[in-house]
Chimera marker file (.cmm) of the C-alpha trace (Angstrom):
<marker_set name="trace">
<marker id="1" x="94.810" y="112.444" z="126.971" r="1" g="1" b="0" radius="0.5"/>
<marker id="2" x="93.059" y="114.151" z="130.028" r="1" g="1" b="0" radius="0.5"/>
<marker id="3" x="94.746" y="117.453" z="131.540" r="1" g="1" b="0" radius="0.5"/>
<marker id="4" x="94.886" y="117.815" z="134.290" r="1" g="1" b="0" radius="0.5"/>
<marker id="5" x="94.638" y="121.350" z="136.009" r="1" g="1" b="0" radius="0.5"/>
<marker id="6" x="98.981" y="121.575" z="136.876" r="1" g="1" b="0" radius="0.5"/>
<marker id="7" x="99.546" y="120.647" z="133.363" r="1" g="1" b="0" radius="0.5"/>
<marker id="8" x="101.360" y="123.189" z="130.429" r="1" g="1" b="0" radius="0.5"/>
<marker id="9" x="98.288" y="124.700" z="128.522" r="1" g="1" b="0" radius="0.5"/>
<marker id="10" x="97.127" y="127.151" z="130.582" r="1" g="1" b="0" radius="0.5"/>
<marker id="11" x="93.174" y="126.860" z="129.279" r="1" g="1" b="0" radius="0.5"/>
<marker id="12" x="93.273" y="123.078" z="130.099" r="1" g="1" b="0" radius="0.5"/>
<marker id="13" x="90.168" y="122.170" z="132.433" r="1" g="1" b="0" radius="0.5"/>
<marker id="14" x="90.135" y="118.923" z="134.697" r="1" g="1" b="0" radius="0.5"/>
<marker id="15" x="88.518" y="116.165" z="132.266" r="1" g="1" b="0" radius="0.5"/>
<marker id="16" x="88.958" y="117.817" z="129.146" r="1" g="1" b="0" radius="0.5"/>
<marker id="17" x="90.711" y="115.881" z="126.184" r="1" g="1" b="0" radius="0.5"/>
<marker id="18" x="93.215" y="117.326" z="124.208" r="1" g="1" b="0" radius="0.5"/>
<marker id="19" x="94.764" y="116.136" z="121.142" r="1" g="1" b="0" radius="0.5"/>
<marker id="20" x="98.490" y="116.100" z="120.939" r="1" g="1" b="0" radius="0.5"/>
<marker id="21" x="101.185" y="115.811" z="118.479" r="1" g="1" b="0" radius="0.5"/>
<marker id="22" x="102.443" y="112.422" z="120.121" r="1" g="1" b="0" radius="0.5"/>
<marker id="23" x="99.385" y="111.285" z="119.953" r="1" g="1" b="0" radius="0.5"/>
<marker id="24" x="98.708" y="112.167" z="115.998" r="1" g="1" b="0" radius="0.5"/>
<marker id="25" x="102.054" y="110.950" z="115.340" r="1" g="1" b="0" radius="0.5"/>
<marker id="26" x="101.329" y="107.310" z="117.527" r="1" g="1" b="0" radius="0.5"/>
<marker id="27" x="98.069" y="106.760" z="115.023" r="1" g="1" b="0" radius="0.5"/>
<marker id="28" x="100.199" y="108.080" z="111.592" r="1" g="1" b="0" radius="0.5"/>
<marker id="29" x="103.082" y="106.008" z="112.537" r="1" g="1" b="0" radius="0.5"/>
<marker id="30" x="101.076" y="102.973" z="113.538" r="1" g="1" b="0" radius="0.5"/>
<marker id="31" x="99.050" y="103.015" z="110.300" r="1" g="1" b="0" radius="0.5"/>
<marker id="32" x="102.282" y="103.693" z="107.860" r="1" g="1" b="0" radius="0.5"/>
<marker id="33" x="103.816" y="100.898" z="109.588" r="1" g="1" b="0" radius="0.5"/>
<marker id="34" x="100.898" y="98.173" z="109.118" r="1" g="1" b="0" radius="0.5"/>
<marker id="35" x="100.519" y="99.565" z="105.817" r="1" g="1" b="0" radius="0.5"/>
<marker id="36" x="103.585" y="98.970" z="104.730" r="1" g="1" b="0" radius="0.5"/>
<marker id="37" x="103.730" y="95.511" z="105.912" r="1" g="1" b="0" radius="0.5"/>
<marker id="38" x="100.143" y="94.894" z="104.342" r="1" g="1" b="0" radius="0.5"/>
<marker id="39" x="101.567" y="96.303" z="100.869" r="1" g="1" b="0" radius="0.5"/>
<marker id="40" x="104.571" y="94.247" z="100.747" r="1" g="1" b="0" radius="0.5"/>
<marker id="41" x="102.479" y="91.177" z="100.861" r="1" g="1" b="0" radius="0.5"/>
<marker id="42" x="99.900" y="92.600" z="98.392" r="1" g="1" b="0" radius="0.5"/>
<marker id="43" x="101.705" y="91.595" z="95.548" r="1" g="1" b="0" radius="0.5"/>
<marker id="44" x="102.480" y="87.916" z="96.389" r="1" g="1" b="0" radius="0.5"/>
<marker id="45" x="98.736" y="87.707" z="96.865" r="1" g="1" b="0" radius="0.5"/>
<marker id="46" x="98.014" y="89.350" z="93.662" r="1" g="1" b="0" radius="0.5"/>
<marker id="47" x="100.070" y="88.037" z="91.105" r="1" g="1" b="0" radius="0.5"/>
<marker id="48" x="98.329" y="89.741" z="88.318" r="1" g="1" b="0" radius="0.5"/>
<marker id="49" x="100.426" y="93.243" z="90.039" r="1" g="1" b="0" radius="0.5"/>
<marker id="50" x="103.503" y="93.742" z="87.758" r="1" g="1" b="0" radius="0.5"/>
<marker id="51" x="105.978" y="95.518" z="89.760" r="1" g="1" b="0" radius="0.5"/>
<marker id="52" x="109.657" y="96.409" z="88.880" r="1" g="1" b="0" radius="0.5"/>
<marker id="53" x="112.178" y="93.404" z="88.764" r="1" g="1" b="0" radius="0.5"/>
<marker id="54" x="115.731" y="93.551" z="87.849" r="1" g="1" b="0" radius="0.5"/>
<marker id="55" x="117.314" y="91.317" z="86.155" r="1" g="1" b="0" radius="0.5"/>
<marker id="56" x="121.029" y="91.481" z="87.165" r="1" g="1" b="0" radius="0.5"/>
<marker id="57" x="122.408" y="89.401" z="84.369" r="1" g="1" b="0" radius="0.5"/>
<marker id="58" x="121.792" y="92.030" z="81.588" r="1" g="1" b="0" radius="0.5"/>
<marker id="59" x="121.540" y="94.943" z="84.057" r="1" g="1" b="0" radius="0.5"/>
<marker id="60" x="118.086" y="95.704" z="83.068" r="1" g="1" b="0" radius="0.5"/>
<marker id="61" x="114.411" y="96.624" z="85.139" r="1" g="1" b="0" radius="0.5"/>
<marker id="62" x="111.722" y="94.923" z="83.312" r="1" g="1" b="0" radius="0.5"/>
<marker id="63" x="108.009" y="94.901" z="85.004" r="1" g="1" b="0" radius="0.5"/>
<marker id="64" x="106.517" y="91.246" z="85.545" r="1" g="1" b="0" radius="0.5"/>
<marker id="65" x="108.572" y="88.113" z="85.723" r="1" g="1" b="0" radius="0.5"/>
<marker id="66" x="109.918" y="86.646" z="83.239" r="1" g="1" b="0" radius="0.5"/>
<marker id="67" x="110.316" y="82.814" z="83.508" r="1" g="1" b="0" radius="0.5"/>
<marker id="68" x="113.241" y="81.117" z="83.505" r="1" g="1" b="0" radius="0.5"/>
<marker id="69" x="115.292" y="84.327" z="84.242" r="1" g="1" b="0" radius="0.5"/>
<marker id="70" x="116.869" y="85.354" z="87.323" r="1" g="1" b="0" radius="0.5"/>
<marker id="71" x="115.407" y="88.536" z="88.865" r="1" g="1" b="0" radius="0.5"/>
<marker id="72" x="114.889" y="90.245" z="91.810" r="1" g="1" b="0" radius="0.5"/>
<marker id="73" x="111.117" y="91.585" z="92.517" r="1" g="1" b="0" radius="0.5"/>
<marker id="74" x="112.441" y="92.570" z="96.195" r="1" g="1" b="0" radius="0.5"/>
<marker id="75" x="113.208" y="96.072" z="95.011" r="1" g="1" b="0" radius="0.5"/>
<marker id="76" x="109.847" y="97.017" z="93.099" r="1" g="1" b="0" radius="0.5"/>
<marker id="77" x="108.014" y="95.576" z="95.923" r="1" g="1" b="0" radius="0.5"/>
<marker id="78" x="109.421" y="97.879" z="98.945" r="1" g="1" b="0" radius="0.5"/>
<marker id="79" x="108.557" y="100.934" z="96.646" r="1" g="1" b="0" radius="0.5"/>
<marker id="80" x="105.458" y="99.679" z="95.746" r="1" g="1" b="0" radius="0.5"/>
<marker id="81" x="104.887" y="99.230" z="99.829" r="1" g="1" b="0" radius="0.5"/>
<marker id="82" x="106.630" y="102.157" z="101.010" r="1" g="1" b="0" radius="0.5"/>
<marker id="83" x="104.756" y="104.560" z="98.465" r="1" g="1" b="0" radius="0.5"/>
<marker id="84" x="101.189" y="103.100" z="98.866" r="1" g="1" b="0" radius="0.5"/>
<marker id="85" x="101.748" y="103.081" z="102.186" r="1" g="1" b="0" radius="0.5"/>
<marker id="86" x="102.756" y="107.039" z="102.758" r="1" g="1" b="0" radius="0.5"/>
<marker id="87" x="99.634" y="107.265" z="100.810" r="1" g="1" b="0" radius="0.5"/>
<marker id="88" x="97.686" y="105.595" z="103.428" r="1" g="1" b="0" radius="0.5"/>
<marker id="89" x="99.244" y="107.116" z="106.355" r="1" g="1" b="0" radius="0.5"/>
<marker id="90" x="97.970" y="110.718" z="104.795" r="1" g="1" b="0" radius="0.5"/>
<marker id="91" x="94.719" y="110.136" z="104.612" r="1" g="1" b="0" radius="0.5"/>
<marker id="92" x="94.650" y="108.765" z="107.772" r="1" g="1" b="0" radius="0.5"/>
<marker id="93" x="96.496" y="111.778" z="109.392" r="1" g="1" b="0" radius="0.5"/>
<marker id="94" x="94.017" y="113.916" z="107.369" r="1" g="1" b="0" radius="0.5"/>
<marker id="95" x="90.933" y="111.523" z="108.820" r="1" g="1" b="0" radius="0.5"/>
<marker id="96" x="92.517" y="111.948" z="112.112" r="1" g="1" b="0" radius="0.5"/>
<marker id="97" x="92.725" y="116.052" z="111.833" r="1" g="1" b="0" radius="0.5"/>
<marker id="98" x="89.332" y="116.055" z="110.027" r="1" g="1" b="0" radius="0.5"/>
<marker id="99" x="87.136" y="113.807" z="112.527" r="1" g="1" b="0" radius="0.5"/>
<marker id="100" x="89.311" y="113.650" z="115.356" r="1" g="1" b="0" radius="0.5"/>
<marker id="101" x="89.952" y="117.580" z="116.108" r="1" g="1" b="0" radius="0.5"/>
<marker id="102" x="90.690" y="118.267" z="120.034" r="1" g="1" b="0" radius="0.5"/>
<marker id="103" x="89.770" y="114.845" z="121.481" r="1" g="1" b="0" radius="0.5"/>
<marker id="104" x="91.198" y="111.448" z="120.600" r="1" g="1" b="0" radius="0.5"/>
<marker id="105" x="90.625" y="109.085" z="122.968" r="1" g="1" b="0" radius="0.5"/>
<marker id="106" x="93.172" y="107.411" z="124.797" r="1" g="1" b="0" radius="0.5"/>
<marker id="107" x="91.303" y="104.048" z="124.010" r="1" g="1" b="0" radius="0.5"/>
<marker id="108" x="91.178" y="104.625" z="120.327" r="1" g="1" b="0" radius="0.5"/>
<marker id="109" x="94.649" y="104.866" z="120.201" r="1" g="1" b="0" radius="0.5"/>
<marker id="110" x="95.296" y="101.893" z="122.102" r="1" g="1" b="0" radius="0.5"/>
<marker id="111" x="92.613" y="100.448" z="119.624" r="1" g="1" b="0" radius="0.5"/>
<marker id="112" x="94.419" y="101.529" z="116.739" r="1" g="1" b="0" radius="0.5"/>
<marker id="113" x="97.613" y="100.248" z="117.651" r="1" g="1" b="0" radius="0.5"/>
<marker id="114" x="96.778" y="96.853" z="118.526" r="1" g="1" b="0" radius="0.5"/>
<marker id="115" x="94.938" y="96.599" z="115.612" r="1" g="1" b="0" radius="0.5"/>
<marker id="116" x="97.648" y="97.784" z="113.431" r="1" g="1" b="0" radius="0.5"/>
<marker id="117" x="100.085" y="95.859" z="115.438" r="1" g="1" b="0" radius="0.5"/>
<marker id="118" x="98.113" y="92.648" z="114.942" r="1" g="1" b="0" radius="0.5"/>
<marker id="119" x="98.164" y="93.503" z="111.089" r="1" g="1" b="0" radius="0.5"/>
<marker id="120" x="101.871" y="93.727" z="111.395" r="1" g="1" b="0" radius="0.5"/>
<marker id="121" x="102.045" y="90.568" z="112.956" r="1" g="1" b="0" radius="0.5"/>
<marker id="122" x="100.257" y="88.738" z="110.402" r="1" g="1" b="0" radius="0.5"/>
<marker id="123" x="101.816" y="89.866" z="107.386" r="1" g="1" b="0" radius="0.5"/>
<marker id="124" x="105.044" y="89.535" z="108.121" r="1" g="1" b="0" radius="0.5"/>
<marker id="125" x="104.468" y="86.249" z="109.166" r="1" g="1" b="0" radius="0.5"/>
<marker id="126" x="102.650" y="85.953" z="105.853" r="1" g="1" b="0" radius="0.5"/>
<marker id="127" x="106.237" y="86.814" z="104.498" r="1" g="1" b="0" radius="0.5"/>
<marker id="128" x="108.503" y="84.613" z="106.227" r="1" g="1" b="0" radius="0.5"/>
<marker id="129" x="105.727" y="81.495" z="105.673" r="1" g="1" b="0" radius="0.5"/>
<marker id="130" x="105.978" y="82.548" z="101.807" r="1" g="1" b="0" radius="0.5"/>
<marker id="131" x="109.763" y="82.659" z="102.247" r="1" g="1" b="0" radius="0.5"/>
<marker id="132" x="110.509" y="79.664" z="103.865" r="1" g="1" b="0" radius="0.5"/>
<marker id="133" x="108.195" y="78.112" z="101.423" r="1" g="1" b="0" radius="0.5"/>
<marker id="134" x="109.286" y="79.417" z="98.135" r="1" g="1" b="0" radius="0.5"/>
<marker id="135" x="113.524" y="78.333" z="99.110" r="1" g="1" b="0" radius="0.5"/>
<marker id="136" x="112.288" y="74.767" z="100.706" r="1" g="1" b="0" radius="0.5"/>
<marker id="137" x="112.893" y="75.368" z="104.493" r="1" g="1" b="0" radius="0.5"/>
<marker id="138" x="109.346" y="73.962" z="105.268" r="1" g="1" b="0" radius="0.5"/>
<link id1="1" id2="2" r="1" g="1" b="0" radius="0.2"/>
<link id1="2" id2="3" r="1" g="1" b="0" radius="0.2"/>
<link id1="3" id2="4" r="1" g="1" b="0" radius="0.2"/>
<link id1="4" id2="5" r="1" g="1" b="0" radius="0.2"/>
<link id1="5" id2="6" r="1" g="1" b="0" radius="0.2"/>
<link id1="6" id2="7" r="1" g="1" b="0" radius="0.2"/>
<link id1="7" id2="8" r="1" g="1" b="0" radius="0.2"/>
<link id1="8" id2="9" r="1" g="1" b="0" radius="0.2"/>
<link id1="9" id2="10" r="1" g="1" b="0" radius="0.2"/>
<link id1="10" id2="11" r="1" g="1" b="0" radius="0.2"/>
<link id1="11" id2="12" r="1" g="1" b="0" radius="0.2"/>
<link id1="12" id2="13" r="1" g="1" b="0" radius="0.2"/>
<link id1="13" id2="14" r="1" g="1" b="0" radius="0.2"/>
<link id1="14" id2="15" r="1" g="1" b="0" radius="0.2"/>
<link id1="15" id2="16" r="1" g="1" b="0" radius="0.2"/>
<link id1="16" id2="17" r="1" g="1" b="0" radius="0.2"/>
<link id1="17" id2="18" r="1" g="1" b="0" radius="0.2"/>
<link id1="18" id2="19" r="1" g="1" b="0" radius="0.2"/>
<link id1="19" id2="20" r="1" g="1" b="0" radius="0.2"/>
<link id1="20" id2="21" r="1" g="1" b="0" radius="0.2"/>
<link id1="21" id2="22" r="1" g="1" b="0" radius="0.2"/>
<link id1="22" id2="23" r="1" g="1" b="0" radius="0.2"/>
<link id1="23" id2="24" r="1" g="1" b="0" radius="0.2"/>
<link id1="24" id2="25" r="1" g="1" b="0" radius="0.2"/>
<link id1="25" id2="26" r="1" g="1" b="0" radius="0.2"/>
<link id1="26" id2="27" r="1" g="1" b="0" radius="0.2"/>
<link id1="27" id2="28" r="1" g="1" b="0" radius="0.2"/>
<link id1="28" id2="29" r="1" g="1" b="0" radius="0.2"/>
<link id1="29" id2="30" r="1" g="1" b="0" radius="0.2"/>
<link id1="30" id2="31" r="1" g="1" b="0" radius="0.2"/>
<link id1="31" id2="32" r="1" g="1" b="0" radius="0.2"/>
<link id1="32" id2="33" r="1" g="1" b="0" radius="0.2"/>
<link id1="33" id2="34" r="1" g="1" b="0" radius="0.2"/>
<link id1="34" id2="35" r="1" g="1" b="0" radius="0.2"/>
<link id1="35" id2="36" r="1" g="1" b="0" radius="0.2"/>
<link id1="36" id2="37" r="1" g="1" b="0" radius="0.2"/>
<link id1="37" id2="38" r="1" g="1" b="0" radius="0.2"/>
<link id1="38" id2="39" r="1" g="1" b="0" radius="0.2"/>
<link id1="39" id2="40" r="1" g="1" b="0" radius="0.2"/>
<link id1="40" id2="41" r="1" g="1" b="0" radius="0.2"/>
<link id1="41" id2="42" r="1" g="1" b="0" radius="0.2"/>
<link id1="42" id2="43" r="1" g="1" b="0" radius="0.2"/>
<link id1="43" id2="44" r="1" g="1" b="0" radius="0.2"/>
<link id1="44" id2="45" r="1" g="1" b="0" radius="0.2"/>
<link id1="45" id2="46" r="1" g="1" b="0" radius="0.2"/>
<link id1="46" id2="47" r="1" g="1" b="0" radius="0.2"/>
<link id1="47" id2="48" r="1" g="1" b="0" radius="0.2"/>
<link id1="48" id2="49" r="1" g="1" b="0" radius="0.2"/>
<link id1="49" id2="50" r="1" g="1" b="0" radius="0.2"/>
<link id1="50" id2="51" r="1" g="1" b="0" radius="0.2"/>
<link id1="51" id2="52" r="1" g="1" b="0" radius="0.2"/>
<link id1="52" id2="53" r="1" g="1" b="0" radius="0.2"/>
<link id1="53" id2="54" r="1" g="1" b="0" radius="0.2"/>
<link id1="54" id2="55" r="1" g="1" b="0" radius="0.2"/>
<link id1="55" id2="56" r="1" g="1" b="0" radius="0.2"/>
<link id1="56" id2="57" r="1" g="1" b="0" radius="0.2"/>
<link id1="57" id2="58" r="1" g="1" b="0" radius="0.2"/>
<link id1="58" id2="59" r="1" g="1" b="0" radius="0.2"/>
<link id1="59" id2="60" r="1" g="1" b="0" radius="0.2"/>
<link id1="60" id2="61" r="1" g="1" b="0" radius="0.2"/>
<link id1="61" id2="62" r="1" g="1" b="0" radius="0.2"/>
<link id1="62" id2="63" r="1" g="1" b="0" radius="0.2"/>
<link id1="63" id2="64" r="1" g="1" b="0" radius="0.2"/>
<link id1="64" id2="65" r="1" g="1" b="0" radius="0.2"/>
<link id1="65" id2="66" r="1" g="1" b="0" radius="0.2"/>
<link id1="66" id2="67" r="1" g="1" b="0" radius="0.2"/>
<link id1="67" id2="68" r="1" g="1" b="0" radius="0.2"/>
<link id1="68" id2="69" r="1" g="1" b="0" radius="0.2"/>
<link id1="69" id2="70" r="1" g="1" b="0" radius="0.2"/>
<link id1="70" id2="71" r="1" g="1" b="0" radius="0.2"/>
<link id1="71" id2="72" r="1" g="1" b="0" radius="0.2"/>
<link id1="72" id2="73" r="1" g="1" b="0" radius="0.2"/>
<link id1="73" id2="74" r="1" g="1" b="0" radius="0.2"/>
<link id1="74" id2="75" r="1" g="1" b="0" radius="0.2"/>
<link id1="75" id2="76" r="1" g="1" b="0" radius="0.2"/>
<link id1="76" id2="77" r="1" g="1" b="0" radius="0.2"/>
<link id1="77" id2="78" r="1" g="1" b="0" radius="0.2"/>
<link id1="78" id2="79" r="1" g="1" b="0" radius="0.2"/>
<link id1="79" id2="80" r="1" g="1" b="0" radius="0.2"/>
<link id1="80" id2="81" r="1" g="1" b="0" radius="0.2"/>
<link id1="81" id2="82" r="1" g="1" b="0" radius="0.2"/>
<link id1="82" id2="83" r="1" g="1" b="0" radius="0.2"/>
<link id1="83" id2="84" r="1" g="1" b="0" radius="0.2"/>
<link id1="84" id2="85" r="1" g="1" b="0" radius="0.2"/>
<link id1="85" id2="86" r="1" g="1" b="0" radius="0.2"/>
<link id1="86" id2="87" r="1" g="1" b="0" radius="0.2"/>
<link id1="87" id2="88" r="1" g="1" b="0" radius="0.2"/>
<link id1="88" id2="89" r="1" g="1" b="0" radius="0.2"/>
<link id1="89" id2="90" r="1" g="1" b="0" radius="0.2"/>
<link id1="90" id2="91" r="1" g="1" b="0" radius="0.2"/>
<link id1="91" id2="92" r="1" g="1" b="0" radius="0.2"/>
<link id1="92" id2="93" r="1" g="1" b="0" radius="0.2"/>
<link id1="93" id2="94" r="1" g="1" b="0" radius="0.2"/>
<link id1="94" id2="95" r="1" g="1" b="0" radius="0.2"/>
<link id1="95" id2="96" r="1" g="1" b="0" radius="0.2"/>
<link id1="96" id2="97" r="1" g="1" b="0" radius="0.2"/>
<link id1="97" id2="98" r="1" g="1" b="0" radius="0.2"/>
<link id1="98" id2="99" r="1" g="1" b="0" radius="0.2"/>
<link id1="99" id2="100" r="1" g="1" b="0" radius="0.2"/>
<link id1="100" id2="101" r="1" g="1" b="0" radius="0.2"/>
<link id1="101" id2="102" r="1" g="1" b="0" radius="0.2"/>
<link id1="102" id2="103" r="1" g="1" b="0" radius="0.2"/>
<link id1="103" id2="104" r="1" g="1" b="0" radius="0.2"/>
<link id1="104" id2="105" r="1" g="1" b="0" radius="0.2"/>
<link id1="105" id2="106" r="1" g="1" b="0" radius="0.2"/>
<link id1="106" id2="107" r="1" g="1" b="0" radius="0.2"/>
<link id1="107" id2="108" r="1" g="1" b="0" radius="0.2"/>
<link id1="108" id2="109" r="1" g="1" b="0" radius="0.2"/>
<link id1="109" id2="110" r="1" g="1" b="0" radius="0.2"/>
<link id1="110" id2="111" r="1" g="1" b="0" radius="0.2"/>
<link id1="111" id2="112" r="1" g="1" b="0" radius="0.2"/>
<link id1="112" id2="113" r="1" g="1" b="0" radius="0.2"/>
<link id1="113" id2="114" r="1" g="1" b="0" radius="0.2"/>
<link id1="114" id2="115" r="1" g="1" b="0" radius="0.2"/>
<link id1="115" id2="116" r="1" g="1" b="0" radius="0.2"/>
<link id1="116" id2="117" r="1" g="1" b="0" radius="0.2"/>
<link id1="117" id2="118" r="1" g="1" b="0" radius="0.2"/>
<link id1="118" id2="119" r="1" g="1" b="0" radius="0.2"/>
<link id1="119" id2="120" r="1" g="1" b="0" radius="0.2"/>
<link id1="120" id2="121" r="1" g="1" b="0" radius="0.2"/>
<link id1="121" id2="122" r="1" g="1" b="0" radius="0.2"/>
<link id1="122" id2="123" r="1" g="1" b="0" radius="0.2"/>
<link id1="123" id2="124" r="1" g="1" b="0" radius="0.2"/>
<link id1="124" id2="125" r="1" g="1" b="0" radius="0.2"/>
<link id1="125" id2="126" r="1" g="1" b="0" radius="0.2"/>
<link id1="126" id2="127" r="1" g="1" b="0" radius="0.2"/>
<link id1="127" id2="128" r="1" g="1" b="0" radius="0.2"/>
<link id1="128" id2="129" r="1" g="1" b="0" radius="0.2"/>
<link id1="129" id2="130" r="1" g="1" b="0" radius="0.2"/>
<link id1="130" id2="131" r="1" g="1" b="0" radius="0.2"/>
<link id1="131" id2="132" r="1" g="1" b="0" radius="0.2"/>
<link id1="132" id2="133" r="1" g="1" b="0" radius="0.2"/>
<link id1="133" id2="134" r="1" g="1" b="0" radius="0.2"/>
<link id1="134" id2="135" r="1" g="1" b="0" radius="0.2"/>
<link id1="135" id2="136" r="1" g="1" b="0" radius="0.2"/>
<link id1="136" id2="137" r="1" g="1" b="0" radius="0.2"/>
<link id1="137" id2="138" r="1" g="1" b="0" radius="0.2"/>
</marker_set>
């Protein structure tokens, strides 16, 4: 973001760009959040990924499916998402401290976030599609 000379920091000069917090946490935030959406689908496009099921009948976690049982994958998959995800969004905050130091652009963030937002989009309509699909609503 550009300071301007009435701004807080005292050393800020007219037309220089300084990285905030806000604006680390907009990129971070924006990339855990398509991430996790992108993760949650990975495994119904990669069926060879065993994750976690349970199979509330016996009580029991098993990984894979196992056919002609009842079990829910829901659970395995969310971890799956949330921890690959959190992976993600650290290297990206560490990209974004490495490469990014005192001046991220305001129109990278806007790039990022539409980008990621469009990724969002996407796969969760991915999710509902395979949804609908998989319990006969289309």
């Amino acid at each position: 973001m550009v300071q301007g000379c009435r701004r807080l920091l005292p050393f800020a000069v007219e037309g220089v760009l300084v990285m905030k917090k806000g604006d680390v946490v907009c990129v971070v935030g924006s990339v855990y959040a398509a991430a996790t959406a992108f993760f949650y689908c990975f495994p119904l496009w990669f069926t060879w990924l065993k994750l976690p099921r349970y199979f509330p009948e016996e009580h029991r976690w098993q990984l894979g499916k196992v056919p002609g049982e009842i079990s829910q994958g829901w659970y395995g998959m969310q971890v799956f998402a949330y921890v690959a995800a959190g992976v993600v969004a650290l290297v990206a905050y560490f990209l974004v401290k490495k490469f990014a130091k005192n001046d991220l652009r305001p129109g990278t963030i806007k790039l990022v976030g539409v980008t990621m937002s469009i990724v969002m989009v996407v796969c969760l309509s991915y999710i509902m599609f395979h949804e609908f699909r998989k319990w006969g609503v289309l």
